[in-house]
C-alpha positions, 0 to 999 in steps of 0.5 A: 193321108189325113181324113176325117173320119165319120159314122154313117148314121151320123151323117144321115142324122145330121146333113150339115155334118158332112159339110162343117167337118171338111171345113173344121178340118180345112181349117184346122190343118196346117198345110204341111200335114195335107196332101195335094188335092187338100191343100186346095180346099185349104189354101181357098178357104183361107183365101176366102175366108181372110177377104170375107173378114178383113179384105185383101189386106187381112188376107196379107197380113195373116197369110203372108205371101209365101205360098201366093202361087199355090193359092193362085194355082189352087184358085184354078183348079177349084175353077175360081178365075175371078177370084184368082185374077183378083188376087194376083191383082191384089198380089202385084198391088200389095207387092208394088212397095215396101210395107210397114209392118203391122203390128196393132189392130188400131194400125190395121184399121188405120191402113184399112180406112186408106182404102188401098183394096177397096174397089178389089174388095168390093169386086171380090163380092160380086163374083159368082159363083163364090169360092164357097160355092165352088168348094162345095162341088170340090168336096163333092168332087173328092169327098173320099180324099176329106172325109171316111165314112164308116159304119 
């Protein structure tokens, strides 16, 4: 199994460390290399992370929709209902037609000023608490299946 391996010292020197490297390595991973309990963290980070930065329709566009029901799957063991309930929504709306494919950032931006996810969107940053937030418990949760702590 993959970890991320980390100094004691280290950590006690620096208190975002623990946190920025479970990140960097959610991130950085493809999902083929990651176990079950992994795939979680980084199927909702980069659900989260998509939203945060485009909407739902950058979250389609970069992510595609192959592994929609793990996301959706993962969104429920991290304990994100809302987030999950948003996203199949979203899913079902984004599934609804045929698609043009996007191939430029001005024909993103061209289908992101129609405003299709807006009201989801916006729905998606009232929610609390945040996929971050619930991340956090999660890598509390199973610190050991990310990160190796070793003198």
């Amino acid at each position: 199994m993959k970890k991320v391996f980390l100094k004691k010292d280290e950590i006690d020197q620096d208190r975002h460390l623990v946190w920025n490297s479970f990140i960097n390595f959610i991130s950085t991973s493809s999902f083929e290399e990651l176990d079950n309990v992994q795939r979680v963290a980084h199927l909702c980070f980069w659900y989260d992370s998509e939203v945060q930065n485009g909407g739902h329709l950058q979250y389609f566009e970069n992510q595609g929709t192959q592994k929609i029901k793990e996301t959706l799957d993962s969104l429920s063991q991290l304990k994100a209902f809302h987030q999950q309930k948003l996203l199949n929504s979203a899913y079902k709306q984004y599934n609804s037609k045929i698609r043009a494919t996007i191939r430029t950032v001005q024909q993103f931006v061209n289908a992101a000023l129609e405003g299709e996810y807006e009201k989801l969107d916006n729905k998606y940053f009232e929610y609390t608490p945040t996929v971050i937030d619930l991340l956090d418990v999660y890598l509390k949760e199973n610190l050991d299946r990310f990160i190796k702590v070793v003198e």
